[in-house]
C-alpha positions in Angstrom: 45.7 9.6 3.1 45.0 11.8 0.4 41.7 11.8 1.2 42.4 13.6 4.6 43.7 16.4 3.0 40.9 17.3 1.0 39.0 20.2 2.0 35.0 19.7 2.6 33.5 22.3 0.6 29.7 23.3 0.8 27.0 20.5 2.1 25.3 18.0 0.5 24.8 18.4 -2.9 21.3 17.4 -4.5 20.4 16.1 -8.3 20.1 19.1 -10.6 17.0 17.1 -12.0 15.4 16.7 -8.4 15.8 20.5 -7.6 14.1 21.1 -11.0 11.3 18.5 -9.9 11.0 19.9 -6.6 10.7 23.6 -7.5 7.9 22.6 -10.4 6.1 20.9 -7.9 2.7 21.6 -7.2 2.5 23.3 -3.2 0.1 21.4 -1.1 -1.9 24.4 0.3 -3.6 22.7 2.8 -0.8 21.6 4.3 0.5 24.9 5.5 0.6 26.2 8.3 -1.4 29.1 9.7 2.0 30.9 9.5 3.2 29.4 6.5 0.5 30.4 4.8 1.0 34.1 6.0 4.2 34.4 5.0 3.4 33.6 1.3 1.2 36.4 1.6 3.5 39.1 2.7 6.7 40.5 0.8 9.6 41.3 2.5 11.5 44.5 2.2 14.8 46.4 2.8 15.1 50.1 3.5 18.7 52.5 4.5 17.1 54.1 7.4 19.4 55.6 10.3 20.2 54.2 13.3 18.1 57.0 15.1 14.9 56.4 13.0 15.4 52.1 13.6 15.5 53.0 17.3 12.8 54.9 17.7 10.5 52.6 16.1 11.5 50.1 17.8 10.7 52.4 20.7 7.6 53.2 19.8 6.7 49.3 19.0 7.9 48.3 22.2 5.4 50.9 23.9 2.6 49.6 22.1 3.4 46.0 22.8 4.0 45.0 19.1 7.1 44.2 17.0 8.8 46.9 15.3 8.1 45.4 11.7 4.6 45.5 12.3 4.4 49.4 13.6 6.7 50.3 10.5 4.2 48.4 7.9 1.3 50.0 10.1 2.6 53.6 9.5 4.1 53.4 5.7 0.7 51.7 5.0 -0.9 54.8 6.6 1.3 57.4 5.1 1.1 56.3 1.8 -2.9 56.2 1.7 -2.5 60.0 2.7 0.4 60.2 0.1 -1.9 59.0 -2.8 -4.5 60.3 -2.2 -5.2 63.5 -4.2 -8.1 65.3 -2.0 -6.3 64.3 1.6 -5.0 67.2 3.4 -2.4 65.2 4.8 -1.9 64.3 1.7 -0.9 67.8 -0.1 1.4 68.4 3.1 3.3 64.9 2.8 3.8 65.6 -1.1 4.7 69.4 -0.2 7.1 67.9 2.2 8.7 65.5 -0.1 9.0 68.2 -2.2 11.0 70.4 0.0 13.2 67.5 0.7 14.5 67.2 -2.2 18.1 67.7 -3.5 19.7 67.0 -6.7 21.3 63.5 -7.0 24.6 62.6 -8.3 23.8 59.3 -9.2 22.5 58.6 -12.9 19.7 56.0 -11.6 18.0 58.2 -9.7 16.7 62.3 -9.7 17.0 63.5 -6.4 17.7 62.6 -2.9 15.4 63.1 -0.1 17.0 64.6 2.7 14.6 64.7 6.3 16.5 67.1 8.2 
């Protein structure tokens, strides 16, 4: 009876050892998957856009039959060769731009905000 009353917490819980094992084992590379294998290629990342900006690239991917991840890599890829690229004319406005967005930041990690409007 006192069993019943026990609450079931979390799932199955694996060997501390085996976990250790598993994630020193060597990765059989040719046994992924044309996707798998993609995926260990690309790095995922998270950036605070706003709501506007998410919906129209989604918006925008949608009109060019693609997924909005895709267009969004696409573009910062694109922008950022410009960005770096000293002799670009695109360039100097970009970094001319990022530079008239600026204001001072309150927070102690970090110099200055960028502010798009």
């Amino acid at each position: 009876m006192a069993a019943a009353n026990k609450k079931r917490v979390g799932g199955l819980r694996a060997d501390p050892e085996v976990l250790a094992w598993q994630q020193a084992a060597a990765v059989n590379t040719a046994a992924l998957t044309k996707k798998e294998r993609a995926d260990r290629k690309r790095v995922r990342v998270k950036y605070d856009v706003s709501a506007d900006l998410k919906a129209r690239v989604e918006k925008a991917a949608k009109g060019e039959g693609t997924s909005a991840s895709q267009l969004a890599a696409f573009l910062l890829e694109w922008l950022m060769g410009h960005y770096e690229d000293e002799g670009s004319e695109v360039g100097a406005e970009l970094r001319e731009l990022v530079d008239k967005a600026k204001v001072a930041s309150r927070s102690m990690r970090i110099e200055w905000n960028l502010d798009a409007d």
